[in-house]
VODREN-584197 format. One line per field, with one value per atom (N, C-alpha, C): atom name; x, y, z. Coordinates in pm, whole numbers. Example, Ala and Ser with C-alpha at 12.3 -4.5 7.8 and 13.67 -1.06 7.14 Angstrom:
2
name <- [N|CA|C|N|CA|C]
X <- [1319|1230|1320|1285|1367|1290]
Y <- [-569|-450|-330|-225|-106|3]
Z <- [780|780|780|708|714|787]
end
This chain:
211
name <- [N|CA|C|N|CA|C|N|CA|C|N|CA|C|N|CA|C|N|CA|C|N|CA|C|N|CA|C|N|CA|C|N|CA|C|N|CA|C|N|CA|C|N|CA|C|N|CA|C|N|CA|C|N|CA|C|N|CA|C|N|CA|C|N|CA|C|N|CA|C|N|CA|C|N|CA|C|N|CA|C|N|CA|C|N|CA|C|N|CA|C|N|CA|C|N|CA|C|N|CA|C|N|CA|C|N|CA|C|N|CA|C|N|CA|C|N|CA|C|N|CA|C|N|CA|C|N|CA|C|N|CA|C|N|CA|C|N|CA|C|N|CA|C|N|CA|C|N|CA|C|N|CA|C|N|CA|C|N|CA|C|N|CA|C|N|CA|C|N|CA|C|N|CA|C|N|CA|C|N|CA|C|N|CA|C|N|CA|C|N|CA|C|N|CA|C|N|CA|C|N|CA|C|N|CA|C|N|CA|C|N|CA|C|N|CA|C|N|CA|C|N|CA|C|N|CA|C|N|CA|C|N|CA|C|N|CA|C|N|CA|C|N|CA|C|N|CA|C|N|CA|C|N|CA|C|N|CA|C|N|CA|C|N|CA|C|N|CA|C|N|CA|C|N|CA|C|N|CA|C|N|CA|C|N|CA|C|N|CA|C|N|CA|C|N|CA|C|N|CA|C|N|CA|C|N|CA|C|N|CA|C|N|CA|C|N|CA|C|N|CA|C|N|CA|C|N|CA|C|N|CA|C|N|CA|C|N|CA|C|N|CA|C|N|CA|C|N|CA|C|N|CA|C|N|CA|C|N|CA|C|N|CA|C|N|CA|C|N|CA|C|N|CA|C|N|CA|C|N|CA|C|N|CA|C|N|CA|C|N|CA|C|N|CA|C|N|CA|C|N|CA|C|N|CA|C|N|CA|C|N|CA|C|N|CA|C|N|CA|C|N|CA|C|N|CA|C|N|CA|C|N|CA|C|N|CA|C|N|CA|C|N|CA|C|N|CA|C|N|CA|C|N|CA|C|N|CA|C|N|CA|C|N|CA|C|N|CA|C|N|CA|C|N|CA|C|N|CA|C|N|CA|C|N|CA|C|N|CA|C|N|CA|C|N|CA|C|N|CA|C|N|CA|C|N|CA|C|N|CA|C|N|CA|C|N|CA|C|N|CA|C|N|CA|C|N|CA|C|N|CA|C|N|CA|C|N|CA|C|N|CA|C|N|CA|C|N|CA|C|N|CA|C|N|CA|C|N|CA|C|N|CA|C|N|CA|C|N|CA|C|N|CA|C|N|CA|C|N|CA|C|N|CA|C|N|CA|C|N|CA|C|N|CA|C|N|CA|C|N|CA|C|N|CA|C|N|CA|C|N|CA|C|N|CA|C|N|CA|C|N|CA|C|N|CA|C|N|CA|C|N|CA|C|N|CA|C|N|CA|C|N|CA|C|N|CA|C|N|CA|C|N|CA|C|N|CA|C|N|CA|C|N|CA|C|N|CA|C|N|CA|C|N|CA|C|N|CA|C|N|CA|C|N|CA|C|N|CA|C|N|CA|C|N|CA|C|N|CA|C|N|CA|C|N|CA|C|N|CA|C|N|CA|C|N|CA|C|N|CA|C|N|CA|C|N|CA|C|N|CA|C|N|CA|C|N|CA|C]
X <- [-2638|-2781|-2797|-2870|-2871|-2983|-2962|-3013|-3163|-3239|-3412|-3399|-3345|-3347|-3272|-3172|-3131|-3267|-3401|-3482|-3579|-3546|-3626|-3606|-3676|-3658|-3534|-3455|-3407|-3503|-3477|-3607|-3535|-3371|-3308|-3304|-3285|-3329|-3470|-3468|-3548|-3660|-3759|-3801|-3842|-3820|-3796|-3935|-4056|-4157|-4294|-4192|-4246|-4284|-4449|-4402|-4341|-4277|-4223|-4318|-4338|-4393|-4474|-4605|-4645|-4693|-4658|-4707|-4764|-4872|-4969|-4975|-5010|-4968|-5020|-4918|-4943|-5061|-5145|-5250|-5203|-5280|-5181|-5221|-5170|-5207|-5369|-5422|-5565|-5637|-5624|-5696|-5716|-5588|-5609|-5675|-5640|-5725|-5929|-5908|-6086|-6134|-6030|-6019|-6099|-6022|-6032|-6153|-6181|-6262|-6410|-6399|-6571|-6545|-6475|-6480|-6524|-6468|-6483|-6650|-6667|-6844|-6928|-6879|-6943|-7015|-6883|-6884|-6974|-6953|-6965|-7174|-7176|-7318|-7434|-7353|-7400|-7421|-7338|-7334|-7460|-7441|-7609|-7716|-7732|-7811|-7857|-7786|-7812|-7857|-7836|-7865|-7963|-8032|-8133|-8265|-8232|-8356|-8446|-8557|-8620|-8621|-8586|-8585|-8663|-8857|-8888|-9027|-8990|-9084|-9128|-9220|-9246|-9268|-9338|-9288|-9167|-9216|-9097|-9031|-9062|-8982|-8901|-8940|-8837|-8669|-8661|-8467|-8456|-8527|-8488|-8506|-8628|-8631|-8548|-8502|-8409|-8199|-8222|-8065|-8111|-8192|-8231|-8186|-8229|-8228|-8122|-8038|-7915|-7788|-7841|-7710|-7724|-7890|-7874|-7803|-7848|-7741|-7592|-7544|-7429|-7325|-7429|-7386|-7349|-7511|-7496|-7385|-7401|-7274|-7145|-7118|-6955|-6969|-7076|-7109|-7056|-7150|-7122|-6960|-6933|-6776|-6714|-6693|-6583|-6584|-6721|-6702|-6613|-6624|-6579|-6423|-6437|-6237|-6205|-6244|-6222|-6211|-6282|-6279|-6191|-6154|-6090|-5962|-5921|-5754|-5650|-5715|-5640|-5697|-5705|-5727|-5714|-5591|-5561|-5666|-5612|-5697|-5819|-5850|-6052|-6104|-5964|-6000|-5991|-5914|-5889|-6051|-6101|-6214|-6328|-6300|-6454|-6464|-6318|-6337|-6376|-6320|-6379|-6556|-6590|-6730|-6800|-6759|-6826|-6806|-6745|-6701|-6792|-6832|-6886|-7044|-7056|-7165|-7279|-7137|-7218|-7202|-7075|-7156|-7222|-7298|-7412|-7486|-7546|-7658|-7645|-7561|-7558|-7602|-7539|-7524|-7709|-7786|-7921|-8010|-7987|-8016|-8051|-7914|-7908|-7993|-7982|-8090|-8216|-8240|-8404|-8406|-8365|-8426|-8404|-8294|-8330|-8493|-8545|-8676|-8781|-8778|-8887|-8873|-8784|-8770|-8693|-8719|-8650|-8598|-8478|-8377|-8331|-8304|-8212|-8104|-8035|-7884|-7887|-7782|-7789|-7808|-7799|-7872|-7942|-7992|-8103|-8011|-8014|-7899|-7957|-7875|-7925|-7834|-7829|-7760|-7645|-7602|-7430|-7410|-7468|-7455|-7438|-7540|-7561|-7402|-7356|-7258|-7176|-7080|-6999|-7025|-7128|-7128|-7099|-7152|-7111|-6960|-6892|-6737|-6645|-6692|-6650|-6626|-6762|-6762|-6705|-6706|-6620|-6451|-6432|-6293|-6230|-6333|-6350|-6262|-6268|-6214|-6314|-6410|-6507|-6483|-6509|-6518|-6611|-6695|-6806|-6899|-6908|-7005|-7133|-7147|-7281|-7273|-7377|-7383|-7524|-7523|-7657|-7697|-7819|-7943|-8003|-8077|-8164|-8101|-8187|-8120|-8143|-8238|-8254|-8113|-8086|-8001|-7838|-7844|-7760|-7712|-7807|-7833|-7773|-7802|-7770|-7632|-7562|-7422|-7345|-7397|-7297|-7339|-7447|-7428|-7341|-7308|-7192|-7094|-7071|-6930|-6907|-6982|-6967|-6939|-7005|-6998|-6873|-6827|-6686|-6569|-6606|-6462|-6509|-6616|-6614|-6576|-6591|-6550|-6406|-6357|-6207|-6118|-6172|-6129|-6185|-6242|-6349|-6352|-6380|-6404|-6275|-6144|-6059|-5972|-6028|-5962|-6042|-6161|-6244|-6199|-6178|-6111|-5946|-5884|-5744|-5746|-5840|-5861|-5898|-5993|-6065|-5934|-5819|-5771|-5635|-5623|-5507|-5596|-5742|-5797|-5809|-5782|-5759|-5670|-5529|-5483|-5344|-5453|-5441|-5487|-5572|-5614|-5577|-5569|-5474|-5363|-5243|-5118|-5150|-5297|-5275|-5187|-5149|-5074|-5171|-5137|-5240|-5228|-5327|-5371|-5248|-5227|-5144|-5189|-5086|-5158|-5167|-5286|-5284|-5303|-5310|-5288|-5179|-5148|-5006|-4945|-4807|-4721|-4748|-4799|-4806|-4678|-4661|-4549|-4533|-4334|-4338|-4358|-4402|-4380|-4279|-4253|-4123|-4077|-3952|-3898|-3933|-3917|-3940|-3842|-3838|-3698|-3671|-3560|-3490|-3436|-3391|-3381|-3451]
Y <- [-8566|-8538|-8406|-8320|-8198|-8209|-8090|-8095|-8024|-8070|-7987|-7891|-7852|-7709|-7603|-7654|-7547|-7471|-7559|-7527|-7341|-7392|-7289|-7181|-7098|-6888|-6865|-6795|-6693|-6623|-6625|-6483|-6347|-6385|-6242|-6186|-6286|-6231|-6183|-6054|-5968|-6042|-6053|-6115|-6043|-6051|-6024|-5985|-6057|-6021|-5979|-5919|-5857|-5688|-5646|-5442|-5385|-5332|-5252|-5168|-5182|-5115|-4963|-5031|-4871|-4828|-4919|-4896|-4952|-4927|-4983|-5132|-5248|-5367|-5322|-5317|-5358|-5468|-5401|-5519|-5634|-5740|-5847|-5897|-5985|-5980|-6039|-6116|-6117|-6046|-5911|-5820|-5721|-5719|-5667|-5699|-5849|-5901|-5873|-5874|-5895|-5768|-5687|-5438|-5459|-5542|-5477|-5555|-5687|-5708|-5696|-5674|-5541|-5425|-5366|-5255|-5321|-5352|-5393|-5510|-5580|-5621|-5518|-5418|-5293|-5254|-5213|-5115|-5172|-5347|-5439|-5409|-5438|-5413|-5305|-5164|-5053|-5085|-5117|-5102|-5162|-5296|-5404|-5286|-5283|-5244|-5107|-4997|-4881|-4927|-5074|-5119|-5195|-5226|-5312|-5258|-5177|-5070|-5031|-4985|-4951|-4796|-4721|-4559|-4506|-4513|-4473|-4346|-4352|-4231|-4131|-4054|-3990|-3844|-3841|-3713|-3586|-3461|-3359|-3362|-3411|-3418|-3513|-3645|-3750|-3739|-3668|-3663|-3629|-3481|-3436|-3537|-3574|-3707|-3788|-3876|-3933|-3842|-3751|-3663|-3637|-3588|-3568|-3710|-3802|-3925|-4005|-3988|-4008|-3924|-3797|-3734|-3755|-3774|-3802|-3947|-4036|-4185|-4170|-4093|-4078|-4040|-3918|-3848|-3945|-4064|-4177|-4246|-4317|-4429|-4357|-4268|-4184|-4205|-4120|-4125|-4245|-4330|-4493|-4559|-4505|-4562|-4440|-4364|-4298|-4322|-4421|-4491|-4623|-4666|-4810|-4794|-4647|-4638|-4653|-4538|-4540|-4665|-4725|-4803|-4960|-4951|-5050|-5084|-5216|-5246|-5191|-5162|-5107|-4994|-4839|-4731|-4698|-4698|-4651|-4776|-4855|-4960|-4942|-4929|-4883|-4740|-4664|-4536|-4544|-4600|-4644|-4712|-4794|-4878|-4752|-4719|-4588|-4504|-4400|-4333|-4420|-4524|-4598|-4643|-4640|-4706|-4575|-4434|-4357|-4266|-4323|-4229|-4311|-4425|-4471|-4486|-4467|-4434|-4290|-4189|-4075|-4069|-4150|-4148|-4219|-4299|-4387|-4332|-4262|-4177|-4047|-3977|-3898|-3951|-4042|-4104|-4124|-4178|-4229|-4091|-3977|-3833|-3821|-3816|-3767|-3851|-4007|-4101|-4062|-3994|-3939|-3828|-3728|-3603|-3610|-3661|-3689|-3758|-3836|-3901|-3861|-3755|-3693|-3524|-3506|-3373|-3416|-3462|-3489|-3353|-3330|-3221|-3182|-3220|-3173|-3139|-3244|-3324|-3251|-3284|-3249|-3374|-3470|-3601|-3682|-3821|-3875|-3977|-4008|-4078|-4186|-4321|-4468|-4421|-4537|-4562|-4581|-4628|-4593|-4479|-4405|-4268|-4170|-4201|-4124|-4148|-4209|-4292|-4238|-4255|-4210|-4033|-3985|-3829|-3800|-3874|-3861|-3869|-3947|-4011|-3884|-3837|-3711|-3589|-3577|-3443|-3459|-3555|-3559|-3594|-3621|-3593|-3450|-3387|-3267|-3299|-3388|-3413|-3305|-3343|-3206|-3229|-3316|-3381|-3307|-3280|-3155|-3273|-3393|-3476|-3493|-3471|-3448|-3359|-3276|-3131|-3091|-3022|-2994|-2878|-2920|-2777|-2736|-2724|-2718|-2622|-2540|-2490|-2594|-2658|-2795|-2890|-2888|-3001|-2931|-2837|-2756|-2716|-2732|-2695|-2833|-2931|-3108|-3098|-3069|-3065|-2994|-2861|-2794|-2852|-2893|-2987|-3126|-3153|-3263|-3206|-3154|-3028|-3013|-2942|-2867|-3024|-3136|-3233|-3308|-3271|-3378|-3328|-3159|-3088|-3110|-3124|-3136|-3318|-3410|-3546|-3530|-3467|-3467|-3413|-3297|-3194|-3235|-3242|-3157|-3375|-3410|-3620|-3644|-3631|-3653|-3611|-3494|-3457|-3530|-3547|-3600|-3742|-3841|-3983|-3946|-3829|-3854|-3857|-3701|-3719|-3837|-3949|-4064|-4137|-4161|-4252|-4209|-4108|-4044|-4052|-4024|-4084|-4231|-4300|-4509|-4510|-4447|-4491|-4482|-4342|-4301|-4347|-4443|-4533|-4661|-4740|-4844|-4860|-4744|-4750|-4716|-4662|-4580|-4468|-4365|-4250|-4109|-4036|-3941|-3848|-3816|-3660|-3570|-3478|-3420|-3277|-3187|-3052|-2959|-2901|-2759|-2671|-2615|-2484|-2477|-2394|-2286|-2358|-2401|-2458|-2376|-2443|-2390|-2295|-2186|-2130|-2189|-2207|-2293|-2153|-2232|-2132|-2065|-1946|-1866|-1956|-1963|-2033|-1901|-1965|-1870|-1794|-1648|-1637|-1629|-1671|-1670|-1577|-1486|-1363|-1318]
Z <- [4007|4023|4097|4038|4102|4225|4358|4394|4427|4436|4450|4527|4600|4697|4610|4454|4369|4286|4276|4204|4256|4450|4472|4449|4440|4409|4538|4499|4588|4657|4800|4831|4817|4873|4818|4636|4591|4449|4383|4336|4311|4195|4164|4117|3942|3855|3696|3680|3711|3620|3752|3893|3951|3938|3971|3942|4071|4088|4151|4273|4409|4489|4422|4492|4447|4289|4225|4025|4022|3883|3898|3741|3765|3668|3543|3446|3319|3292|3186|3180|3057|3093|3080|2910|2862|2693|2693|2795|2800|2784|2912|2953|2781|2743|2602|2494|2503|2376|2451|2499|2579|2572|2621|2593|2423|2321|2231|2183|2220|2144|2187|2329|2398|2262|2263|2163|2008|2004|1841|1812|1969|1953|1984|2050|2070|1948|1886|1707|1635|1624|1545|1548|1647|1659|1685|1695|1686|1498|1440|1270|1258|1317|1273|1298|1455|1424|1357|1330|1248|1122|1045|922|928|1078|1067|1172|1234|1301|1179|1167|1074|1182|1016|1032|952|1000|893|913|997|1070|964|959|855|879|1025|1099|1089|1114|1049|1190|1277|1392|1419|1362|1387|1423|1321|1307|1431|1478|1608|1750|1780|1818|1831|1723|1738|1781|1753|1746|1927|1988|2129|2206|2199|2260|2171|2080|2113|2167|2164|2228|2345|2446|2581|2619|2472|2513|2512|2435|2407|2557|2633|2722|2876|2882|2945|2928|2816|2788|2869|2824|2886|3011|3091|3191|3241|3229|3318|3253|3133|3099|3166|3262|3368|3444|3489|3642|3641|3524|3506|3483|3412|3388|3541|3640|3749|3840|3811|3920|3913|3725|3681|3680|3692|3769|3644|3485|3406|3370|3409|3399|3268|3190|3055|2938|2940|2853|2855|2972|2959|2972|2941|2871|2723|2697|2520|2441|2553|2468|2527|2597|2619|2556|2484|2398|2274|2231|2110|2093|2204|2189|2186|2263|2274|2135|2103|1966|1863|1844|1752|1752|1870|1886|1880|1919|1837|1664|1609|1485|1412|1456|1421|1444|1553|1622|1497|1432|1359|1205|1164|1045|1052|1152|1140|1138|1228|1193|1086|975|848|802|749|680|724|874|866|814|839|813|652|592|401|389|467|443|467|583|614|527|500|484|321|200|69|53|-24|-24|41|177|282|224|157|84|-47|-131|-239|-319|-238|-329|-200|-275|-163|-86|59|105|175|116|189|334|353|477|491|394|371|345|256|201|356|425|531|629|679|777|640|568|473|520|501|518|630|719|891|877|844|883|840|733|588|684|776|829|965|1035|1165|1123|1014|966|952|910|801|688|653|450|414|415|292|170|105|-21|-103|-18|-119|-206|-153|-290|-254|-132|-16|68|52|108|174|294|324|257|216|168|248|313|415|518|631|717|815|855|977|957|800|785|812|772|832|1008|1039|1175|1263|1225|1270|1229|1132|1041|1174|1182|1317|1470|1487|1605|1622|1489|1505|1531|1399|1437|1573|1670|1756|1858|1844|1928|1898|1793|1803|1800|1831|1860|2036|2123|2242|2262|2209|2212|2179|2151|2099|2165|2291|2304|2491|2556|2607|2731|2640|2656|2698|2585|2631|2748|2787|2885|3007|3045|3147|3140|3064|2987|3122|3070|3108|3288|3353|3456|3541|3457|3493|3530|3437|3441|3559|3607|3718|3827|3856|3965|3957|3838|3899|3934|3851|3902|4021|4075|4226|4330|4311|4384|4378|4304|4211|4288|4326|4356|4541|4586|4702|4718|4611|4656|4657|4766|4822|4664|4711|4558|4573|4463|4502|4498|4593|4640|4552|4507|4388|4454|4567|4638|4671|4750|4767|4921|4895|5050|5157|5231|5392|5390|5475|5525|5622|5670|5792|5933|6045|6156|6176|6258|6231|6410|6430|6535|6630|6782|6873|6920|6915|6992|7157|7198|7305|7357|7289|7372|7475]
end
């Protein structure tokens, strides 16, 4: 019969599925499944609703309207997702779902642009675009495939075309880098290790002489 005091832990033995002083924990297969699926109810329901908002304004201003007050949402959302990378016990993982939500959200906010300004403004496009049509052209041009099967006419519609452009070489470019910073300040705090120095080493004092 074995005995019960063989069962307990070593305290001298190092423990296997302990982290190591100072690093910061792997997030755990929960934390992941829960990362991905905020993201993916995120997406899930930006789609609803872009397909179930009524976009029907008739106004020559609408598009802009709406392209104004979503790039200021767009700018929010990030905003409040760099506090949350920051301040969160998995830094990288909730940089992963912030660029994802923030990314899908400017192109829904774009994709709904285009479906207005084709409605208020007919011939923007080179054809008339539902709402798939629109989101398909969005996806086309933040790829840059350039398929050429939908094209802007228009100079307004033109004008919205290079404000994506210009917004998803700064989301790509510009996000990710503020995303990476976010996540070296968690998880510099996370571990407690001081910042590290970007100015120039002290010189040491020169010793005194004795002579």
């Amino acid at each position: 019969m074995s005995d019960p005091t063989d069962a307990r832990p070593d305290p001298a033995r190092p423990d296997p599925d302990a982290y190591p002083p100072g690093q910061p924990a792997r997030p755990s297969r929960r934390a992941t499944v829960a990362g991905a699926a905020r993201a993916v109810g995120f997406s899930a329901g930006l789609l609803v609703a872009y397909y179930l908002l009524p976009l029907d304004d008739k106004t020559s201003a609408g598009a802009w309207i709406l392209l104004i007050g979503g790039l200021l949402a767009v700018v929010l959302v990030f905003g409040a997702e760099i506090k949350v990378v920051v301040g969160s016990p998995y830094p990288r993982l909730r940089a992963v779902e912030a660029l994802s939500v923030t990314l899908v959200l400017f192109l829904v906010i774009f994709a709904g642009v285009y479906h207005e300004q084709d409605r208020t403004t007919p011939g923007s496009f080179s054809e008339p675009l539902t709402r798939t049509d629109a989101l398909y052209f969005t996806l086309t041009t933040f790829a840059t495939v350039g398929f050429g099967d939908i094209t802007a006419r228009t100079e307004a519609a033109r004008v919205i075309v290079m404000l994506q452009m210009t917004g998803g070489l700064l989301l790509v470019g510009v996000a990710a880098r503020v995303l990476l910073a976010a996540v070296d300040e968690g998880l510099r705090r996370r571990t407690g290790k001081p910042e590290a120095r970007t100015g120039p080493e002290p010189e040491p004092e020169p010793e005194p002489d004795d002579r």
